[in-house]
C-alpha positions in Angstrom: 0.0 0.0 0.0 1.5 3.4 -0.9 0.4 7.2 0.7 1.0 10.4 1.3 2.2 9.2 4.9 5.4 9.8 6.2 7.0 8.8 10.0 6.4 12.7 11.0 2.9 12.2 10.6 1.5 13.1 14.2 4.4 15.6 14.7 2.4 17.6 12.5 -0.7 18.0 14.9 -0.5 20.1 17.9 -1.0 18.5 21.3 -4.6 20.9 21.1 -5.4 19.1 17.9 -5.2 15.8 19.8 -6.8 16.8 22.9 -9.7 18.0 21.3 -10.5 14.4 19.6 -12.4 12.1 22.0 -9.9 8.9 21.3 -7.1 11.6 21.8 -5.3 11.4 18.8 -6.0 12.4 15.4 -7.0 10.2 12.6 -4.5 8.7 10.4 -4.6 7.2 7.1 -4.5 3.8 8.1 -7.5 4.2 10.0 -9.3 4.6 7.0 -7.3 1.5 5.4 -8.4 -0.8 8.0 -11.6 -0.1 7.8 -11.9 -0.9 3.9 -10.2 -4.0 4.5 -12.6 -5.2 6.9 -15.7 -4.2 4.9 -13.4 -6.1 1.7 -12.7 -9.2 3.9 -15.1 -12.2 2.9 -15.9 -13.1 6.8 -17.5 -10.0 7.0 -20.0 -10.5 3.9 -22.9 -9.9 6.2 -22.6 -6.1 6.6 -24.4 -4.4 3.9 -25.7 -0.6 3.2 -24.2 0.7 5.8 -22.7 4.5 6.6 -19.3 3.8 8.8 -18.2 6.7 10.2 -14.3 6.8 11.0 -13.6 9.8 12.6 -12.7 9.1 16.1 -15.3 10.2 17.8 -15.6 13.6 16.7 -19.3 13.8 14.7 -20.5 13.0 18.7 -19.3 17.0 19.7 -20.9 18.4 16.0 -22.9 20.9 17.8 -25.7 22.0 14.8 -27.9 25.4 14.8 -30.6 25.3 16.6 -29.5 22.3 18.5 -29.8 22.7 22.8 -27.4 20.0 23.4 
């Protein structure tokens, strides 16, 4: 597998851009690349029109107008 992914990859993000994530981290590439590869394995033929969200958390603090949360 080849990216746009090099070893200084989370040196880029401030610690506030971590913090503010609720897993603490920010999302990498290879998040995204293990989630295709389980939707792509056989075992898992079962799962079908579904909307997986891989953001770490984050759409859980979207805060939309009008919204009192």
């Amino acid at each position: 597998m080849s990216a746009n992914f090099n070893e200084n990859y989370e040196e880029n993000h401030s610690p506030a851009d971590k913090k503010q994530h609720p897993v603490k981290r920010v999302g990498k590439p290879l998040d995204i690349a293990r989630t295709v590869l389980f939707l792509c394995d056989g075992e898992n033929g079962f799962i079908t029109g579904q909307n997986i969200t891989v953001d770490g958390g984050m759409s859980r603090l979207m805060i939309y107008s009008g919204d009192d949360g």
